[in-house]
PQR file with spaces between the fields and no chain letter, atoms N, CA, C, O and H, PARSE charges and radii, in Angstrom:
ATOM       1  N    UNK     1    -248.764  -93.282  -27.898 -0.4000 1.5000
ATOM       2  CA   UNK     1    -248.896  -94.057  -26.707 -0.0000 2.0000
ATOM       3  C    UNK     1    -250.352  -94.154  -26.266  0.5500 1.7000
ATOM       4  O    UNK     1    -250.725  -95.077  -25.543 -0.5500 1.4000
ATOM       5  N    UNK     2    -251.240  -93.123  -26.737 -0.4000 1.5000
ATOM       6  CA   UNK     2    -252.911  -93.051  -26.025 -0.0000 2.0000
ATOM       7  C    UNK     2    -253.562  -93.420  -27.393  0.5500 1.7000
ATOM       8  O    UNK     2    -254.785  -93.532  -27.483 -0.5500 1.4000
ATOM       9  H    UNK     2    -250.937  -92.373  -27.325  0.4000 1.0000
ATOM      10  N    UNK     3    -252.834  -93.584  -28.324 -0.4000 1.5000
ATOM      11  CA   UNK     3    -253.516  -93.571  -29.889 -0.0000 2.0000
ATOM      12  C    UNK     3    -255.029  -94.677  -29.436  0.5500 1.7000
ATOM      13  O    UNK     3    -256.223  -94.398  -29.542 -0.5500 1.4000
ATOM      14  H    UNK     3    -251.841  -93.493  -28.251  0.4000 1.0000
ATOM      15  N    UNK     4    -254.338  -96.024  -28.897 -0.4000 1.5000
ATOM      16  CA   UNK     4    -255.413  -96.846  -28.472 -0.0000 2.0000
ATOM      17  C    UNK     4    -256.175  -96.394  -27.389  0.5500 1.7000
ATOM      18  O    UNK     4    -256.952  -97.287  -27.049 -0.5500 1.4000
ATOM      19  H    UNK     4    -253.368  -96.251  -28.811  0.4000 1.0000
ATOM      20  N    UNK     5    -256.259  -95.609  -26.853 -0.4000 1.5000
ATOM      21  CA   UNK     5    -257.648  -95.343  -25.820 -0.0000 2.0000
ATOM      22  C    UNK     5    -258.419  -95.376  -26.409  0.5500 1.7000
ATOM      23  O    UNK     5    -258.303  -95.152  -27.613 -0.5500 1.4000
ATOM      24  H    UNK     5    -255.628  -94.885  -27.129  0.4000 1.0000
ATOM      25  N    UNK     6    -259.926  -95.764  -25.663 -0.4000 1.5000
ATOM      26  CA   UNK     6    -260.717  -95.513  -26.741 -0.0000 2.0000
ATOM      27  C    UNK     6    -261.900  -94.548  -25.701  0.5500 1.7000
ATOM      28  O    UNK     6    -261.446  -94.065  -24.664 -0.5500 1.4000
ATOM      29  H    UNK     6    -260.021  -95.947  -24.684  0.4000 1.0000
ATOM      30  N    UNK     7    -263.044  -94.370  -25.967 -0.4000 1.5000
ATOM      31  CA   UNK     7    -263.912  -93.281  -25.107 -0.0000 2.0000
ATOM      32  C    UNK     7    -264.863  -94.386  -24.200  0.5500 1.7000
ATOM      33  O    UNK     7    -266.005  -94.024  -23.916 -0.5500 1.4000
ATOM      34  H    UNK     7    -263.413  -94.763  -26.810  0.4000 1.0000
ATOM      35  N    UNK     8    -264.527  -95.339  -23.880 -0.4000 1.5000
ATOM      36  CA   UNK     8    -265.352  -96.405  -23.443 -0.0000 2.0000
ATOM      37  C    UNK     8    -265.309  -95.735  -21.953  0.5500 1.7000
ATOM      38  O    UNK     8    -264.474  -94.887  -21.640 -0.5500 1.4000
ATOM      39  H    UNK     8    -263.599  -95.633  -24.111  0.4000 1.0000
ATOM      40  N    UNK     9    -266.389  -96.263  -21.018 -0.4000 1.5000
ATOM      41  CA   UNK     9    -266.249  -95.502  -19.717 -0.0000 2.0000
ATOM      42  C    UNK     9    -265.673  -95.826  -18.437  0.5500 1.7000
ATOM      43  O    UNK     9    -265.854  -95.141  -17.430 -0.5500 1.4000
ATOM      44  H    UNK     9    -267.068  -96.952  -21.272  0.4000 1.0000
ATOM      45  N    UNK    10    -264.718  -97.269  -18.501 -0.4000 1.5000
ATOM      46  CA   UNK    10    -263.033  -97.051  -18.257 -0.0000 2.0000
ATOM      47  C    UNK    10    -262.712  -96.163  -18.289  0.5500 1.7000
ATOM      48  O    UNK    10    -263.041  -95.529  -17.286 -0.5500 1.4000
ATOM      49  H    UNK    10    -264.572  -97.825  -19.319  0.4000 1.0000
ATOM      50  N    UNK    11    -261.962  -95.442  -19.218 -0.4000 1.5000
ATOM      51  CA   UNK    11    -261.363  -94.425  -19.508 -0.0000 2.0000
ATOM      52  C    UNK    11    -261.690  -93.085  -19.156  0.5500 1.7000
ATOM      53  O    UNK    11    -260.956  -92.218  -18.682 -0.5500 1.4000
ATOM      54  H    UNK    11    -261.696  -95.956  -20.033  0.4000 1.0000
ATOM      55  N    UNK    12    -263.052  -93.033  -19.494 -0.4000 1.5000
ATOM      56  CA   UNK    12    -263.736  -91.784  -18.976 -0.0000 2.0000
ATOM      57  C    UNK    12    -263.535  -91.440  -17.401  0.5500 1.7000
ATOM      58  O    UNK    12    -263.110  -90.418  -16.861 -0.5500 1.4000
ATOM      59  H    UNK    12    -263.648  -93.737  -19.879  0.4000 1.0000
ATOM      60  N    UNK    13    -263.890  -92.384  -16.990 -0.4000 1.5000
ATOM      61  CA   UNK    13    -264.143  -92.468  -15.162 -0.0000 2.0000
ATOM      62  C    UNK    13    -262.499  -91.933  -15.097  0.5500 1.7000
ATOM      63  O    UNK    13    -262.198  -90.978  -14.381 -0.5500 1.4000
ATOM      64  H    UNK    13    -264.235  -93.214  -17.429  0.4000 1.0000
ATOM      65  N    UNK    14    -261.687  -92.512  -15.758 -0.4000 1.5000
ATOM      66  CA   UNK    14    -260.025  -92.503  -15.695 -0.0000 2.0000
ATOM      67  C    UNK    14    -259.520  -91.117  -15.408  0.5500 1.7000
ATOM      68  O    UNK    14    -258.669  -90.849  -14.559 -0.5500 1.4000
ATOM      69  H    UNK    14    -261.932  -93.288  -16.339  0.4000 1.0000
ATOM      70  N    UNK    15    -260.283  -90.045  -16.399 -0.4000 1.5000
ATOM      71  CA   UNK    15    -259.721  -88.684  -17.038 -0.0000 2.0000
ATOM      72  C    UNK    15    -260.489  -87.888  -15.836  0.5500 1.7000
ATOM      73  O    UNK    15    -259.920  -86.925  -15.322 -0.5500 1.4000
ATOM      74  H    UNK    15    -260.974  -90.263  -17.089  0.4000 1.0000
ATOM      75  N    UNK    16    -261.578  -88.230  -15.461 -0.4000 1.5000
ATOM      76  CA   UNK    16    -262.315  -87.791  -14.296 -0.0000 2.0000
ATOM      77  C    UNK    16    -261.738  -87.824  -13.338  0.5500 1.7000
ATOM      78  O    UNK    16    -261.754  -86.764  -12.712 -0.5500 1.4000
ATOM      79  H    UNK    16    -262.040  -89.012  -15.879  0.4000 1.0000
ATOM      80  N    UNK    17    -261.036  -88.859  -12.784 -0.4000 1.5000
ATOM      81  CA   UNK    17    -260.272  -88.723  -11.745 -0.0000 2.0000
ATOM      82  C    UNK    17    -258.715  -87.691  -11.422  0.5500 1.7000
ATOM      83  O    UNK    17    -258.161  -87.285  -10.401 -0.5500 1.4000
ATOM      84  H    UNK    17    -261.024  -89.720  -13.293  0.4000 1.0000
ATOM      85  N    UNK    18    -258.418  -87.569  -13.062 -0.4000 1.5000
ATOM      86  CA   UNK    18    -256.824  -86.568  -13.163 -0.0000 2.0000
ATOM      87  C    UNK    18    -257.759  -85.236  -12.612  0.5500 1.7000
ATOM      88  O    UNK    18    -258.883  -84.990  -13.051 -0.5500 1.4000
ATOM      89  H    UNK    18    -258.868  -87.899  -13.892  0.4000 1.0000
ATOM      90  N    UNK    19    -257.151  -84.537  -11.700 -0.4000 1.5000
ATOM      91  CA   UNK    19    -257.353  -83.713  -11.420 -0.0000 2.0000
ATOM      92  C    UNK    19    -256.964  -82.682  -11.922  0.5500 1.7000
ATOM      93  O    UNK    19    -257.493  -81.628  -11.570 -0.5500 1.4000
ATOM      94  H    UNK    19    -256.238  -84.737  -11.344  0.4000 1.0000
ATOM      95  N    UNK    20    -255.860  -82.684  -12.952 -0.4000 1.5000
ATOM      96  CA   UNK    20    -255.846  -81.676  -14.088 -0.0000 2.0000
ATOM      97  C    UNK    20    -256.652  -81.677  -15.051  0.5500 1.7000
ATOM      98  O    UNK    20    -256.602  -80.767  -15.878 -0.5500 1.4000
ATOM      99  H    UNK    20    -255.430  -83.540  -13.238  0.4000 1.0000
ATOM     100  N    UNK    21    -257.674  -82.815  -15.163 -0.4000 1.5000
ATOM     101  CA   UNK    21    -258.619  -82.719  -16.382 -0.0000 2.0000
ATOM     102  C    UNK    21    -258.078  -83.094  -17.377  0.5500 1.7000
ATOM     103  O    UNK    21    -258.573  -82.504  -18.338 -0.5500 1.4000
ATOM     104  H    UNK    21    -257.714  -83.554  -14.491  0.4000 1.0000
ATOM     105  N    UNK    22    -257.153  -83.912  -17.727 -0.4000 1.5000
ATOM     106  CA   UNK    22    -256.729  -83.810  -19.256 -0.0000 2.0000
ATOM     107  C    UNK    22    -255.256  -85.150  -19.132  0.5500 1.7000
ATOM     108  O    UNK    22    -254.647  -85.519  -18.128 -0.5500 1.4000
ATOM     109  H    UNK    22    -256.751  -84.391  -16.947  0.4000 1.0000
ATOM     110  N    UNK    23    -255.120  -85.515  -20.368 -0.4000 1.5000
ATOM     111  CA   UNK    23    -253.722  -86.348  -20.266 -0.0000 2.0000
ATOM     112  C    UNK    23    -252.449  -85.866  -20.162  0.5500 1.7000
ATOM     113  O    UNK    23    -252.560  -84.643  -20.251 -0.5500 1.4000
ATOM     114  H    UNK    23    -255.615  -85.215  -21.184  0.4000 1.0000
ATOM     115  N    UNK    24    -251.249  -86.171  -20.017 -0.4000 1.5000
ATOM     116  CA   UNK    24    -249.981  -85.575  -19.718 -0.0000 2.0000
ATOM     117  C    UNK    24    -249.427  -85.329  -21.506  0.5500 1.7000
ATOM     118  O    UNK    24    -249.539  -86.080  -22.475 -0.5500 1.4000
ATOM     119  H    UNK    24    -251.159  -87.164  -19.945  0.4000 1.0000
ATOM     120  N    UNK    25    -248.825  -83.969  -21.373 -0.4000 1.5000
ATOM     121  CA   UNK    25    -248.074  -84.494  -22.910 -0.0000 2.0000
ATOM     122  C    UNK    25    -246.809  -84.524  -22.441  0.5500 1.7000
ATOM     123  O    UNK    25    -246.344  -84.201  -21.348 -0.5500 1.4000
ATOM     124  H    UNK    25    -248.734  -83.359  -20.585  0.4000 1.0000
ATOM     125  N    UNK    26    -246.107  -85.145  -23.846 -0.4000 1.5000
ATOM     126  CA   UNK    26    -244.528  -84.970  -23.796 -0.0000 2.0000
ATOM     127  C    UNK    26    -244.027  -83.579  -23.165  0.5500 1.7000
ATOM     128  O    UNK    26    -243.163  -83.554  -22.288 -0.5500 1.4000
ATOM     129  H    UNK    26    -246.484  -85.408  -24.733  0.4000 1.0000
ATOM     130  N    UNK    27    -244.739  -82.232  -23.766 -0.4000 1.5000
ATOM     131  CA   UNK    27    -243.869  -81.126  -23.372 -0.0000 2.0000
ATOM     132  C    UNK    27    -243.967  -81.175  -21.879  0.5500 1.7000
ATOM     133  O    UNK    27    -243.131  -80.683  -21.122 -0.5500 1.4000
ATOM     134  H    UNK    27    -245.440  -82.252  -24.479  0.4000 1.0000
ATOM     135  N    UNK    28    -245.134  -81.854  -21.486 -0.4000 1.5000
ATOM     136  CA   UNK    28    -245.292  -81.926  -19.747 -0.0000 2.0000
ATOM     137  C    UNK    28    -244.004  -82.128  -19.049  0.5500 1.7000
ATOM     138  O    UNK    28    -243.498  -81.345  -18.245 -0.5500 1.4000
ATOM     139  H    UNK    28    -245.814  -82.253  -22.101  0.4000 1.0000
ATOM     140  N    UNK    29    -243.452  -83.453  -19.508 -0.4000 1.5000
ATOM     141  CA   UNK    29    -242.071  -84.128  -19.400 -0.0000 2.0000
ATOM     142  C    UNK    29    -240.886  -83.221  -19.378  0.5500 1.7000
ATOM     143  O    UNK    29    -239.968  -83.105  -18.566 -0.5500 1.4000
ATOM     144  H    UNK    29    -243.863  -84.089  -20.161  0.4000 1.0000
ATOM     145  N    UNK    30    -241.191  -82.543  -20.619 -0.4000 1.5000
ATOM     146  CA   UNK    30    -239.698  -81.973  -20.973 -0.0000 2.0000
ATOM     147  C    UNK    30    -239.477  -81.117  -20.390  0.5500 1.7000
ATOM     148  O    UNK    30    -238.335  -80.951  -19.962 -0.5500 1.4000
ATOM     149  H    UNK    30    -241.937  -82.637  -21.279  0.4000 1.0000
ATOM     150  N    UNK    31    -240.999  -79.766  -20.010 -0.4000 1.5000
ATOM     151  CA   UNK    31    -240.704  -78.783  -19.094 -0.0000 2.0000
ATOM     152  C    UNK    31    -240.120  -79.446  -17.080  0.5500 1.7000
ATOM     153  O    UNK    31    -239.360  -78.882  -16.294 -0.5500 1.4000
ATOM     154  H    UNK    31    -241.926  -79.901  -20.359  0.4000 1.0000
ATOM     155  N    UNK    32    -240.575  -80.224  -16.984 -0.4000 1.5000
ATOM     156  CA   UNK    32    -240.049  -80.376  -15.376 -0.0000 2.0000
ATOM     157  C    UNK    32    -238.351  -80.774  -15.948  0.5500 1.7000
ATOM     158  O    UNK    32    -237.475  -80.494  -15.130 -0.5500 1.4000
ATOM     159  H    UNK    32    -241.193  -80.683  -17.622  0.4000 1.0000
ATOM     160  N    UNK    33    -237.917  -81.356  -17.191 -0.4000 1.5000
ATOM     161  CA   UNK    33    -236.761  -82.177  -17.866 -0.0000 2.0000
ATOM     162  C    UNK    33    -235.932  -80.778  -17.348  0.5500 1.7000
ATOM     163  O    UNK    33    -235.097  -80.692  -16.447 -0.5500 1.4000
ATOM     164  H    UNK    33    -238.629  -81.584  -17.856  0.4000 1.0000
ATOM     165  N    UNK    34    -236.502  -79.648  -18.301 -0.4000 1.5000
ATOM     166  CA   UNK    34    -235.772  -78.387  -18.833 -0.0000 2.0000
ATOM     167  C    UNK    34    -235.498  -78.248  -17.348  0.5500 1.7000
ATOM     168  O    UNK    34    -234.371  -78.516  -16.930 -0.5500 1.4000
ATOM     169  H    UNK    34    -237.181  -79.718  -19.032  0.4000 1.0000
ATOM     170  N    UNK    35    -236.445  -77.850  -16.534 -0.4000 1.5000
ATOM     171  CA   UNK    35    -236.062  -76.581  -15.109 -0.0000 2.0000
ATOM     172  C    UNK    35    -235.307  -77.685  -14.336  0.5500 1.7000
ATOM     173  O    UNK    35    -234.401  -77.177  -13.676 -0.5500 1.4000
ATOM     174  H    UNK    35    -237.360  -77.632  -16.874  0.4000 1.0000
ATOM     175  N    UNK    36    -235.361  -78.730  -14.227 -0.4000 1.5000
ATOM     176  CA   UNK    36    -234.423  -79.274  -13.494 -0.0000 2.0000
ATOM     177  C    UNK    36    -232.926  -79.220  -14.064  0.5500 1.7000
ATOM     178  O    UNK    36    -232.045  -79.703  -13.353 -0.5500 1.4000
ATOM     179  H    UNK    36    -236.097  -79.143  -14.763  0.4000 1.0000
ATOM     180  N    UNK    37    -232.724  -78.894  -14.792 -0.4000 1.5000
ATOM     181  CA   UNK    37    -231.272  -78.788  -15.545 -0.0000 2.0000
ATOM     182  C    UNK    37    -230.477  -77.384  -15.994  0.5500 1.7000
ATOM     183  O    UNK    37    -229.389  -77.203  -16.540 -0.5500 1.4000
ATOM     184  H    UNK    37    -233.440  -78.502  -15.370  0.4000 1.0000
ATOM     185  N    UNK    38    -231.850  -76.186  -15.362 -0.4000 1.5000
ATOM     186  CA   UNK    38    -231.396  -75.121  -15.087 -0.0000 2.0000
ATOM     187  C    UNK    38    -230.985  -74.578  -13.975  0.5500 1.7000
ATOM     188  O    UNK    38    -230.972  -75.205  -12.916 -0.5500 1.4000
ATOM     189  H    UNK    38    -232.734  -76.333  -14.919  0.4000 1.0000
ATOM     190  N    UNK    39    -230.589  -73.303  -14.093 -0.4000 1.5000
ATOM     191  CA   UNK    39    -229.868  -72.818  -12.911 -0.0000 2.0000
ATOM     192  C    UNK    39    -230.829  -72.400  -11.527  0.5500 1.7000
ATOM     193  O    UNK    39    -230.405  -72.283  -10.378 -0.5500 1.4000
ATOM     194  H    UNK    39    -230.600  -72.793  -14.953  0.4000 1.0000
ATOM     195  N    UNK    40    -232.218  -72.216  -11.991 -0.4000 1.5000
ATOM     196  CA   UNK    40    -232.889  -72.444  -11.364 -0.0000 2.0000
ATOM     197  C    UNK    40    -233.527  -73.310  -10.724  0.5500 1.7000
ATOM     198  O    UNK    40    -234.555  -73.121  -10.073 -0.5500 1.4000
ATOM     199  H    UNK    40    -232.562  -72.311  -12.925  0.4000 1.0000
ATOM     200  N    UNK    41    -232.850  -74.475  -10.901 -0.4000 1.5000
ATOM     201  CA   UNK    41    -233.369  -76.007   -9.930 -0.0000 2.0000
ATOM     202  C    UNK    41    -231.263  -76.281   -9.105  0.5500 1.7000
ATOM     203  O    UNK    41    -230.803  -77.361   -8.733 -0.5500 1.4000
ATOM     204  H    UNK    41    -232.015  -74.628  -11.429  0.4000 1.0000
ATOM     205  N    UNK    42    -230.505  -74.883   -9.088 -0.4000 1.5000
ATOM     206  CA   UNK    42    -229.495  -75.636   -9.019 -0.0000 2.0000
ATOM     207  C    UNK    42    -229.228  -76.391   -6.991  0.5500 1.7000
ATOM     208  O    UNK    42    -228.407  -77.041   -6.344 -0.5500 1.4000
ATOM     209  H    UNK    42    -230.879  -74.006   -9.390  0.4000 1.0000
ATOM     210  N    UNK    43    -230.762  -75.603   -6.786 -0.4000 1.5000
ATOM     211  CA   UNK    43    -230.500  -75.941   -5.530 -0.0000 2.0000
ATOM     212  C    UNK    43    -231.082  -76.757   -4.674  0.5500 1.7000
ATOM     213  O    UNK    43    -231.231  -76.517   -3.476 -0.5500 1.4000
ATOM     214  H    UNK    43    -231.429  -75.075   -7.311  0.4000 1.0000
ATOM     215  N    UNK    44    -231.507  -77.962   -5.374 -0.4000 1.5000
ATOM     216  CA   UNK    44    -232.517  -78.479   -5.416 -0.0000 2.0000
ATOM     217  C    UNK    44    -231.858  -80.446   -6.198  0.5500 1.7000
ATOM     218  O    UNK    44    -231.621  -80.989   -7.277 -0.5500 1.4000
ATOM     219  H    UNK    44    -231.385  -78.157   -6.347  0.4000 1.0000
ATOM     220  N    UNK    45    -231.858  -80.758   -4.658 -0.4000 1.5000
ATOM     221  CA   UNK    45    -231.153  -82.415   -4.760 -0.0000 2.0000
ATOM     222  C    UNK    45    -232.184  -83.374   -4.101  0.5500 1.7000
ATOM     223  O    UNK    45    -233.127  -83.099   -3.359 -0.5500 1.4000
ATOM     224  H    UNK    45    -232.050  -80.317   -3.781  0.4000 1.0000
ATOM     225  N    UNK    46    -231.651  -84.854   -4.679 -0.4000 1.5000
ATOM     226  CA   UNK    46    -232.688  -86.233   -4.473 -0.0000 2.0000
ATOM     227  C    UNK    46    -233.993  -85.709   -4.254  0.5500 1.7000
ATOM     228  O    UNK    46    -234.147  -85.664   -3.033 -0.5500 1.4000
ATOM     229  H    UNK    46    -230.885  -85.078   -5.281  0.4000 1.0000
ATOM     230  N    UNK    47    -234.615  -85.453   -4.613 -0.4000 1.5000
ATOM     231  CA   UNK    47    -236.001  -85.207   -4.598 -0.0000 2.0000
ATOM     232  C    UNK    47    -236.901  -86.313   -5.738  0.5500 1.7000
ATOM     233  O    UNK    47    -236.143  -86.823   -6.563 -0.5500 1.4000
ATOM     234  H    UNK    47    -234.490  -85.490   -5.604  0.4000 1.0000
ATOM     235  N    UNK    48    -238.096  -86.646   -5.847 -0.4000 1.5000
ATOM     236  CA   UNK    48    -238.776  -87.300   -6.608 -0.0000 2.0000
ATOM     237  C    UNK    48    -239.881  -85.913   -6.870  0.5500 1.7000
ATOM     238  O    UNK    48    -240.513  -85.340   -5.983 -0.5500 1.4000
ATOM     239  H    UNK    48    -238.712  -86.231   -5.176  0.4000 1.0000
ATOM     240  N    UNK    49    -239.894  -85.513   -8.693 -0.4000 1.5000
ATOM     241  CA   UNK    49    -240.693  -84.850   -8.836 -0.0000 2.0000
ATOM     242  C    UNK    49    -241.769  -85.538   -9.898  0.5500 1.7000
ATOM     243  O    UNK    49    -241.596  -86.041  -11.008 -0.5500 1.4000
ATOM     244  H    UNK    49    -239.381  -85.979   -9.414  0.4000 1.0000
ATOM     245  N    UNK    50    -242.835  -85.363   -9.163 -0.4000 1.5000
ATOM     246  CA   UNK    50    -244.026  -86.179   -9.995 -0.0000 2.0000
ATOM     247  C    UNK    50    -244.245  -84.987  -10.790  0.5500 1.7000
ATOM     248  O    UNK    50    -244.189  -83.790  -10.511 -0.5500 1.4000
ATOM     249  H    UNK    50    -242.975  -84.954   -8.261  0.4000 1.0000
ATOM     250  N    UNK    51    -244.558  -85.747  -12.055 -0.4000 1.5000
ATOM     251  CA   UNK    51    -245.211  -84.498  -13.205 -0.0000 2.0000
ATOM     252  C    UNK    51    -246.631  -85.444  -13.643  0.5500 1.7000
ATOM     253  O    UNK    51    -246.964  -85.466  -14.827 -0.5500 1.4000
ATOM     254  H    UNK    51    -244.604  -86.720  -12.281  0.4000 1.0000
ATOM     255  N    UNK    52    -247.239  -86.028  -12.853 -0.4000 1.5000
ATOM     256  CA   UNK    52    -248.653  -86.121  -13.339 -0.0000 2.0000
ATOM     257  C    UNK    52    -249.855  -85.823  -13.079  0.5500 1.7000
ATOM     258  O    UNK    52    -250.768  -86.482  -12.580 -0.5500 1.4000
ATOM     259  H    UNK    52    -246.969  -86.010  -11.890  0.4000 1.0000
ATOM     260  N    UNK    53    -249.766  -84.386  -13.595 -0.4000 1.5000
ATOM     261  CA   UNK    53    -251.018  -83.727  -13.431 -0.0000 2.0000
ATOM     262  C    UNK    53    -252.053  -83.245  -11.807  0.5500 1.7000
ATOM     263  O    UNK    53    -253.172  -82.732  -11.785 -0.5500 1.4000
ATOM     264  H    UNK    53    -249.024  -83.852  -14.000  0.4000 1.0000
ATOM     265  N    UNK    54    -251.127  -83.662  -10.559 -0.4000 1.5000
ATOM     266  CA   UNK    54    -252.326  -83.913   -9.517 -0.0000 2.0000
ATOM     267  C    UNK    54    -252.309  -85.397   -8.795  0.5500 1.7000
ATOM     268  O    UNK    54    -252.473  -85.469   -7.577 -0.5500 1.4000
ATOM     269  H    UNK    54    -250.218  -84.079  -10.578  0.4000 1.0000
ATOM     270  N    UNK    55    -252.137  -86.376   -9.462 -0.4000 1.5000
ATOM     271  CA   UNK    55    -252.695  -87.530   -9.955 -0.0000 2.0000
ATOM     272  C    UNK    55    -251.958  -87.640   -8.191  0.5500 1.7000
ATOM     273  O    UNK    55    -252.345  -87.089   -7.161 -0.5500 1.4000
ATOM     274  H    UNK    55    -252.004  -86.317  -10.451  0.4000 1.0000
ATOM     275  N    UNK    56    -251.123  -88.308   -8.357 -0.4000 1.5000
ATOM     276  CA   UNK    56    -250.384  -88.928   -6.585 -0.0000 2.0000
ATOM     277  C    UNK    56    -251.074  -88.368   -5.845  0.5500 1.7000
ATOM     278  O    UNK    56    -251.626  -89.171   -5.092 -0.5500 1.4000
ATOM     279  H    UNK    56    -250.808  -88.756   -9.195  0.4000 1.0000
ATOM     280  N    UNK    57    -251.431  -87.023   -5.598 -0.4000 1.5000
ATOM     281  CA   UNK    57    -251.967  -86.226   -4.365 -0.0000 2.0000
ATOM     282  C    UNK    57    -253.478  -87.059   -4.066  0.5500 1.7000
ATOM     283  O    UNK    57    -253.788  -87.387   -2.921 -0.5500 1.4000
ATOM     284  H    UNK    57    -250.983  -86.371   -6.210  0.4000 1.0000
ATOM     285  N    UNK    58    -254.282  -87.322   -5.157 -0.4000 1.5000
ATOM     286  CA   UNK    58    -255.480  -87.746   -5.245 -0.0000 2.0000
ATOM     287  C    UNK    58    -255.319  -89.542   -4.633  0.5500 1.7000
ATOM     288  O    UNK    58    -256.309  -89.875   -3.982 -0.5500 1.4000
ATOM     289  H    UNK    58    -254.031  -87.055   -6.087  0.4000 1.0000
ATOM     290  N    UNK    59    -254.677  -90.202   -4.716 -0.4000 1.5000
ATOM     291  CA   UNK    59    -254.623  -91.900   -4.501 -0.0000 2.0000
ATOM     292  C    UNK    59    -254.761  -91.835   -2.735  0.5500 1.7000
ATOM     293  O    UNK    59    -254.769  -92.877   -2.078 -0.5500 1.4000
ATOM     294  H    UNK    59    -253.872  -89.932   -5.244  0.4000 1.0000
């Protein structure tokens, strides 16, 4: 999906702004995927959980 980024300074300015420093991976995904489907999220309804990095808090 990022295969095409390229290092042009678009992009740069882009990664500068994630306040995690870095791009999201899949396991990013899968871990909020996993705990929400454990017994440890069992208490825990309609909510919107952002998994990107920081990113919403910063806009």
């Amino acid at each position: 999906m990022v295969a095409s980024f390229s290092k042009d300074e678009d992009t740069l300015t882009g990664l500068r702004q994630q306040p995690a420093g870095r791009l999201g991976k899949p396991e990013d995904i899968a871990n909020a995927a996993l705990f929400l489907v454990s017994d440890d999220a069992d208490f825990i309804h309609a909510v919107t959980l952002p998994v990107d990095g920081g990113l919403i808090e910063t806009l």
